[in-house]
C-alpha positions in Angstrom: 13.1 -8.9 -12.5 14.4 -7.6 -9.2 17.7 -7.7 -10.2 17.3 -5.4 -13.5 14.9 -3.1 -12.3 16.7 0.4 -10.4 15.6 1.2 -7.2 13.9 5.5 -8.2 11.9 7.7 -5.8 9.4 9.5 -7.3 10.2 13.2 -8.0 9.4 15.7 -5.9 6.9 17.2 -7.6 5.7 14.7 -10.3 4.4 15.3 -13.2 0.8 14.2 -12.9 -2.5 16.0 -11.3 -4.8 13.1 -10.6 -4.4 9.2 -9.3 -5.2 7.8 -13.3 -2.2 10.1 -14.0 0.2 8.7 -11.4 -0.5 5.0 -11.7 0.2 5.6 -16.0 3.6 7.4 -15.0 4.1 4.3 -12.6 3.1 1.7 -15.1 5.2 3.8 -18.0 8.3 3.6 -15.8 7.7 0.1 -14.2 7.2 -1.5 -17.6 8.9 0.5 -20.2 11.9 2.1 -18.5 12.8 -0.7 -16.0 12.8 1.8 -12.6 10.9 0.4 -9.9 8.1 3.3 -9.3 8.8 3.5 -5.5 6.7 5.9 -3.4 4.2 5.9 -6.5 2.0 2.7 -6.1 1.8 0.8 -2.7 5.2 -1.3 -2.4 3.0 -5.0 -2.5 1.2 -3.9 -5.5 5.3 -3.7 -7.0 6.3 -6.8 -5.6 2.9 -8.4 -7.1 4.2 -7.1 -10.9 7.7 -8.2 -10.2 6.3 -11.5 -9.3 3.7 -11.7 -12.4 7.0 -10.6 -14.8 9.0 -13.4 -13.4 6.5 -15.7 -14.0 7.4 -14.1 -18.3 3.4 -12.8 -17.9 2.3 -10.2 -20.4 -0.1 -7.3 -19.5 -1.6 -7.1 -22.6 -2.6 -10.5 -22.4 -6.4 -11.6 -22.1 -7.8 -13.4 -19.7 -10.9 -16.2 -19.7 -11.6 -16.3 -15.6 -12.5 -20.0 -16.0 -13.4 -22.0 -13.1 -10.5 -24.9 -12.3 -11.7 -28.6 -12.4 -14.8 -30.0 -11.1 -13.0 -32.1 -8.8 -10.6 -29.5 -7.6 -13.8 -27.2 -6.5 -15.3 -29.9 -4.8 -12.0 -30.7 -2.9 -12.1 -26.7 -2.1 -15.4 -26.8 -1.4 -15.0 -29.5 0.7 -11.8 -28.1 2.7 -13.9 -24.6 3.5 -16.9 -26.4 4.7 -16.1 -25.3 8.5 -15.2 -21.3 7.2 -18.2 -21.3 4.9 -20.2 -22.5 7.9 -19.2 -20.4 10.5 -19.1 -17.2 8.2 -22.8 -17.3 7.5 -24.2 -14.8 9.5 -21.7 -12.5 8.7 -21.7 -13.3 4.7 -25.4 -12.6 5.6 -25.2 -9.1 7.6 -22.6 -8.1 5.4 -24.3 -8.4 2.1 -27.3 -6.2 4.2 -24.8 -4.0 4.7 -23.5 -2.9 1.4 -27.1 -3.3 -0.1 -27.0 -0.5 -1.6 -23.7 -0.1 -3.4 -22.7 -2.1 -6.4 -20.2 -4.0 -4.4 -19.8 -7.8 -5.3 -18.8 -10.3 -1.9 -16.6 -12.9 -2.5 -14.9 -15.7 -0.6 -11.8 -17.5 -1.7 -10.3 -20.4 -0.3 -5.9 -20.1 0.8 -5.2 -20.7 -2.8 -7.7 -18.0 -4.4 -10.2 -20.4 -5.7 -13.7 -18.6 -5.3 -16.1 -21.0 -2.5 -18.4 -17.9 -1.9 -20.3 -15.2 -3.9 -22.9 -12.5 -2.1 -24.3 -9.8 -4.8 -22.8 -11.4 -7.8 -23.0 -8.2 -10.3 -25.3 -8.7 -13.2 -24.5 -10.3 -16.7 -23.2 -7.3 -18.9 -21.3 -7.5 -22.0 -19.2 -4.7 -21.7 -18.3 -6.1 -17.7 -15.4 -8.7 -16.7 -16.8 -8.9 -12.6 -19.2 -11.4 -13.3 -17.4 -13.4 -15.1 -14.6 -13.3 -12.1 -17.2 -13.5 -9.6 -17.8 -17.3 -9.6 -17.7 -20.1 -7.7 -14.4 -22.3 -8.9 -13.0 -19.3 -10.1 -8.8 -19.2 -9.5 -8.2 -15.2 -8.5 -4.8 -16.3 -7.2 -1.9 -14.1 -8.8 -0.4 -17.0 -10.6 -3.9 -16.9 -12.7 -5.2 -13.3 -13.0 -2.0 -11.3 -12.1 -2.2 -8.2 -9.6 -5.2 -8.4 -7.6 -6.5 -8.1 -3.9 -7.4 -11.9 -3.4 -4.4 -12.9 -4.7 -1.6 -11.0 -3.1 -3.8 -11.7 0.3 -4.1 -15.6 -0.1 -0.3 -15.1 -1.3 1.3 -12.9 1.7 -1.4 -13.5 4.4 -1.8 -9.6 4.5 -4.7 -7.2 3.8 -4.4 -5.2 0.6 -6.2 -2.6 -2.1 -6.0 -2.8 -5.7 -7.6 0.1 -7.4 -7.8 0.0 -11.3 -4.7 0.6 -13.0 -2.6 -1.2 -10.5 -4.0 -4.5 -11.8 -0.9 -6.2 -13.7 -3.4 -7.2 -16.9 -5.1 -4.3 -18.9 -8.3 -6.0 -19.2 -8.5 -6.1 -15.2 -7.9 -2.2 -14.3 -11.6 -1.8 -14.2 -11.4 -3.4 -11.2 -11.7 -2.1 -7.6 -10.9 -4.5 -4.7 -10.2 -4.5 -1.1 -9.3 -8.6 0.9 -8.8 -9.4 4.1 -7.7 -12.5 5.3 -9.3 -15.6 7.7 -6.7 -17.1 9.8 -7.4 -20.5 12.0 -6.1 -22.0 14.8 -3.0 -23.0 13.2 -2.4 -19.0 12.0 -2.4 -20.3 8.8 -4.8 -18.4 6.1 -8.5 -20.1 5.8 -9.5 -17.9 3.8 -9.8 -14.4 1.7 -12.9 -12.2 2.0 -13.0 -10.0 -0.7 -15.4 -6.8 -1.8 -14.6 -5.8 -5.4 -16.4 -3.4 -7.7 -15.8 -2.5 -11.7 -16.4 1.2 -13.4 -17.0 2.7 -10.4 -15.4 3.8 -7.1 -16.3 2.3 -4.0 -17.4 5.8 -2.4 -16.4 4.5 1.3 -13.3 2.9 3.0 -13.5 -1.0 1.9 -10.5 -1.8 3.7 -12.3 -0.6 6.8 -15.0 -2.6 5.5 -13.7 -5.9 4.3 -11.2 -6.1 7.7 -13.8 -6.1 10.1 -15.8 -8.5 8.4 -13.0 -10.7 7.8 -12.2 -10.2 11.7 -15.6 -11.3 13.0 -15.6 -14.5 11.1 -11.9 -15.2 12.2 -13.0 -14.9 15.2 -16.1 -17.2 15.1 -13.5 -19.6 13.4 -11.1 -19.7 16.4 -13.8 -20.5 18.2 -15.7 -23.1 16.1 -12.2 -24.6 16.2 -11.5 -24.7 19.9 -13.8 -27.8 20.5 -11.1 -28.7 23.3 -10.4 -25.4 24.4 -11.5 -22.4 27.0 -11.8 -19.4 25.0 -10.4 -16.3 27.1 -12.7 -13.0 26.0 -10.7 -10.2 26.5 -10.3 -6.1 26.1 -9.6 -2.7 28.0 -13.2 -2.2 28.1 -15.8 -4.6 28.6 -18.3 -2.7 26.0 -15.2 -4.4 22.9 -16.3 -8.1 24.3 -18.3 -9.7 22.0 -17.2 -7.8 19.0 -14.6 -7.9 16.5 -12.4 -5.6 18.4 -11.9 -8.4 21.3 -9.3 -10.2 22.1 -9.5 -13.9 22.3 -6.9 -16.7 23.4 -7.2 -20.4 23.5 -6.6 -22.8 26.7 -5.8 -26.5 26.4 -7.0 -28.7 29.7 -3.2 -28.5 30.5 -3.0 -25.1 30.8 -1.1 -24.0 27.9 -1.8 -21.5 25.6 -3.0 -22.9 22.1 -3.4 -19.7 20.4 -4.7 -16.1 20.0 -6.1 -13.9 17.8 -4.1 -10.9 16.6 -5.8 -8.3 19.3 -5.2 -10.5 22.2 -1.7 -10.7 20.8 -1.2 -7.0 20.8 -2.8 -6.4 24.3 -0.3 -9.5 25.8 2.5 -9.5 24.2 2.6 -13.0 22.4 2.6 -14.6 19.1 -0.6 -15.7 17.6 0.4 -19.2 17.5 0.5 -21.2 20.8 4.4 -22.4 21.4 3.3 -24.3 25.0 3.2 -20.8 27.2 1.7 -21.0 30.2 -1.9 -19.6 30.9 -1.0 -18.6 34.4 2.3 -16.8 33.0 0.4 -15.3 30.3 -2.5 -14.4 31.7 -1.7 -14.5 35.8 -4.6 -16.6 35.8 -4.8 -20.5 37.5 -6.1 -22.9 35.7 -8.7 -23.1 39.0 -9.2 -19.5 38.2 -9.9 -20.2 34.8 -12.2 -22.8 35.6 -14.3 -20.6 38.4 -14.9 -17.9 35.4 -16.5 -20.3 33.1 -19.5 -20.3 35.5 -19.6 -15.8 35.9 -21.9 -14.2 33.5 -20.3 -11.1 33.4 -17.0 -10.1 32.4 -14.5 -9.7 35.5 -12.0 -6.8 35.8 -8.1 -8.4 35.9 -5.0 -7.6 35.5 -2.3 -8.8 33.5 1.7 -9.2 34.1 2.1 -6.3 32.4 0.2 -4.2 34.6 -2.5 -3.7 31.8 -6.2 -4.0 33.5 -8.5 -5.5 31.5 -12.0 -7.1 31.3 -12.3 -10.9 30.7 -14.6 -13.7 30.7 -14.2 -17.2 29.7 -16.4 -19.8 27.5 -16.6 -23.4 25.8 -17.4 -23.2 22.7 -19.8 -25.5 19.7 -18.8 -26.2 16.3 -20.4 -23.3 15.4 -18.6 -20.7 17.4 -21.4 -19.9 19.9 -21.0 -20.7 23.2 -21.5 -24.4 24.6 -23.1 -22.7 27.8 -26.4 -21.4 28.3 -27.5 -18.8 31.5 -28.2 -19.8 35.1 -32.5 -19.4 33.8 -31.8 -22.4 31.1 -32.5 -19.8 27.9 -30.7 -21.2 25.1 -28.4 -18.6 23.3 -30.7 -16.5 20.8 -28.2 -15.7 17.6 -30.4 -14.0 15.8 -29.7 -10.9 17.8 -27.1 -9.7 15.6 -24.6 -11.3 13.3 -21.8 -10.6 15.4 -20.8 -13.6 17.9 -22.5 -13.0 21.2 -21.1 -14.7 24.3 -23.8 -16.3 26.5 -23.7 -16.7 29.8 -22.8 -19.9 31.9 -24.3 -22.6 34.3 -24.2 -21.5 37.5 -21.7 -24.1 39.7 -24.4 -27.3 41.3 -25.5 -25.9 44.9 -24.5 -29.0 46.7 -20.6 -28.3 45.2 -18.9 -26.1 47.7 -17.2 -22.8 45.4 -13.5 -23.8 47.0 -13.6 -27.4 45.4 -15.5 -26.0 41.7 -13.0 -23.5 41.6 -10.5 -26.4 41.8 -11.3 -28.5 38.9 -9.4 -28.5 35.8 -10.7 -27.1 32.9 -11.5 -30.3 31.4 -13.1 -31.7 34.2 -15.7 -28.4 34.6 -16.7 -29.2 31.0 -17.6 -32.8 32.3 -19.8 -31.8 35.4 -21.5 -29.1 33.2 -22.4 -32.0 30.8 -23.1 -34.1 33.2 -25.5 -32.1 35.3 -27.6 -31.2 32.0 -27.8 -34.6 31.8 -29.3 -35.7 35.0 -31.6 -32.5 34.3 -33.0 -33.7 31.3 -33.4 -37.3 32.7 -30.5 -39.1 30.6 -31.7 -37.6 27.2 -28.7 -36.6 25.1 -30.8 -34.4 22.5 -32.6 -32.3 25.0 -29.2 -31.5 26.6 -27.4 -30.7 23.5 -29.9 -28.3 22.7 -30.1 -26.5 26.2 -26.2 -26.7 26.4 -26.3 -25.2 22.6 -23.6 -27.6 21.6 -23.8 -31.0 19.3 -24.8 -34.2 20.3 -21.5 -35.9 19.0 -20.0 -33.0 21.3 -21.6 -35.1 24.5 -20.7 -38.0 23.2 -17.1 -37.6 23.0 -16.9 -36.5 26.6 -19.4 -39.6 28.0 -16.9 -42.0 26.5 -14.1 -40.1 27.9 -15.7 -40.7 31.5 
């Protein structure tokens, strides 16, 4: 399709007055005449009807929005268990927050199949939404053509698709916006998606939709980092804790595992881990490291570049909170707000002198901090997972490592 389509810029004064207008001159001349409609329609939403012609697709076609096999949502199910988990409470505030638009929430694993809907729009005959808005549903391209959740989970890149630049006529009553959910691995988890038919949205989803999709990545990281420090950083301390923070994982040997796409920005790195060093990275020792884990309060530093910012350290749970409670032994409250909220940490034992804490590998805090709750609670492993905030098969794992 590429190869037979010419390469136009749209006049300079083109004849149409309104957006319906422009995206009909766009489909007329993408379609009919062959000329690639450039400065017209957003240059994905192109490549997404290129792809959907190569693929011999027809835009007259209908389409039935059936779910895949029963064993192929269960495997997708099953594979999205940790992202459908750790995106709760923010599934949860975000459905509170578009409460009153006619929005419709949906989640789709890295291949488009639907594991989540919030606000599924009502039954109506004259309305394709809720028959799209299901779980098991494929809203990849390769099924249902041009659409937000499919060139995300397809490109790994947020995108809008507003009516007519759906590639099949019966989907331009659409209206979508999807973000993507990366892991530790920086491969897509997941697509969060807000779509809406008949109507416009009436605010900026992409706004929307990314810093939703941004607050559970971030949980995700986190929930993922079992092994890791979690470094919390920004240029003011009042971004920590929210989706605008930076975040980078530690392993025990000091390397950097990975970082979120703000804390690649602010240092300069890929988002995947390739083995740098924290100390190189950051200008922080692994002692140093170690020493924060214990500090309540974010600590000003600055970076090789010469950037100061504010940074504090965690362990994390499996659920993306913080394994460490504060020096008074309050367990983390998360029902504060959706967002993650970092809590702070234990206090290093009074009869360890600071020099020799501050020494310990990373790895080895995480073992005293367990260990002391232990002796605290007099041996009982349930009682100190719950004032640590972590899993019991968290204390495990480190008691046979001893």
């Amino acid at each position: 399709m590429e190869s037979r389509l010419a390469t136009a810029s749209a006049p300079s004064q083109p004849f149409f007055t309104t957006p319906e207008q422009r995206l009909a001159l766009a489909r007329e001349r993408f379609f009919e005449d062959g000329i690639r409609p450039s400065g017209m329609v957003n240059e994905a939403v192109i490549q997404s009807w290129s792809r959907c012609l190569q693929q011999r697709r027809d835009p007259s076609e209908p389409l039935a929005f059936e779910p895949v096999t029963e064993s192929r949502i269960r495997s997708a199910l099953a594979r999205s268990r940790t992202l459908l988990e750790t995106a709760h409470a923010e599934l949860r505030q975000l459905e509170t927050t578009l409460a009153g638009t006619a929005c419709t929430v949906v989640l789709t694993d890295p291949h488009g199949v639907v594991v989540h809907v919030a606000r599924p729009p009502a039954r109506h005959d004259e309305f394709v939404l809720p028959l799209a808005a299901r779980i098991g549903v494929n809203l990849g391209e390769g099924c249902i053509g041009t659409g937000a959740p499919g060139i995300t989970a397809l490109t790994g890149q947020a995108s809008v698709v507003l009516g007519a630049e759906h590639f099949f006529g019966c989907a331009q009553s659409f209206r979508c916006a999807a973000a993507p959910i990366r892991d530790v691995r920086g491969e897509v988890a997941g697509v969060l998606d807000l779509s809406t038919e008949s109507r416009p949205f009436g605010f900026d989803a992409a706004h929307v939709v990314g810093l939703f999709a941004t607050a559970i990545e971030n949980r995700l990281l986190r929930a993922q980092s079992g092994e890791h420090v979690v470094v919390h950083l920004q240029t003011s301390p009042s971004l920590l804790n929210t989706p605008m923070e930076g975040l980078v994982g530690v392993t025990a040997a000091g390397s950097i595992a990975w970082a979120n796409t703000a804390a690649a920005r602010l240092l300069g790195i890929a988002t995947v881990g390739s083995g740098l060093d924290v100390e190189t990275v950051l200008a922080l020792s692994t002692a140093r490291l170690a020493s924060l884990t214990r500090r309540s309060d974010p600590a000003p530093h600055r970076l090789p570049s010469g950037l100061n910012v504010w940074l504090r350290t965690r362990m994390h749970a499996p659920d993306g909170l913080s394994q460490a409670s504060s020096a008074s032994r309050q367990a983390p409250d998360a029902s504060r707000s959706p967002l993650p909220m970092g809590t702070p940490t234990y206090a290093a034992p009074a009869s360890q002198p600071a020099q020799a804490a501050a020494g310990t590998s990373l790895r080895r805090s995480s073992r005293q901090l367990i260990e002391q709750t232990l002796q605290e609670c007099g041996g009982n492993v349930s009682s100190a997972a719950k004032r640590l905030g972590v899993s019991r098969g968290l204390i495990y794992r480190n008691l046979k490592s001893l």
